[in-house]
N, C-alpha and C positions, 0 to 999 in steps of 0.2 A: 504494500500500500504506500509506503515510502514513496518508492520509484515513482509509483503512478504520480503524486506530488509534486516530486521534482522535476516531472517530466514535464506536468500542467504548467508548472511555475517558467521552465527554459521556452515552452513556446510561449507563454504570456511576454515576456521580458521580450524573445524576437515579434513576438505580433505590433509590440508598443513600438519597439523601434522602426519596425517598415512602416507603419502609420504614424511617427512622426516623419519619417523622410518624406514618405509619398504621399499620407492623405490625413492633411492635419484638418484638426477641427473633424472627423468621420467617425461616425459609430463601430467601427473595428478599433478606433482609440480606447473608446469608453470599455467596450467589452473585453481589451486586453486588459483594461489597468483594474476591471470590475476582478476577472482571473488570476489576477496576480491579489490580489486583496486579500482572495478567498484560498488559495493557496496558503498564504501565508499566515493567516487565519488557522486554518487548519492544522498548519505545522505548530503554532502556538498552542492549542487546545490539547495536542498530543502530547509536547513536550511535556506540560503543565500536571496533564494526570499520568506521565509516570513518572513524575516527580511525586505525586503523592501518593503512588502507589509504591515508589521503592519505602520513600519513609514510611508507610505504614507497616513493612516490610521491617524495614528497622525495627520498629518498635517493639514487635513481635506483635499485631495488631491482625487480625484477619480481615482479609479482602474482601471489598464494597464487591458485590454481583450482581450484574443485572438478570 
């Protein structure tokens, strides 16, 4: 799931860039920088709960499941 992320994130960053060279002010602007938001977004929320899942881990705390 990673990969898929990173992958989302490398074409967001070249989407932004051919649509600033070639077609500024265009809605393939908007929708790469919406891509990249959400990407990184994502990698945030990720990071986030397994950081609170190793501490819980630490603690000796058993794990939240959905």
């Amino acid at each position: 799931m990673q990969l898929v992320r990173v992958i989302v994130m490398i074409i967001a960053v070249a989407a932004i860039l051919f649509a600033l060279e070639y077609l500024p002010k265009s809605p393939l602007m908007w929708i790469s920088v919406g891509l990249l938001f959400v990407g990184f977004t994502m990698l945030l929320f990720i990071f986030r709960s397994q950081q609170q899942r190793r501490k819980r881990e630490k603690q000796g705390l058993p794990s939240r499941k959905k």
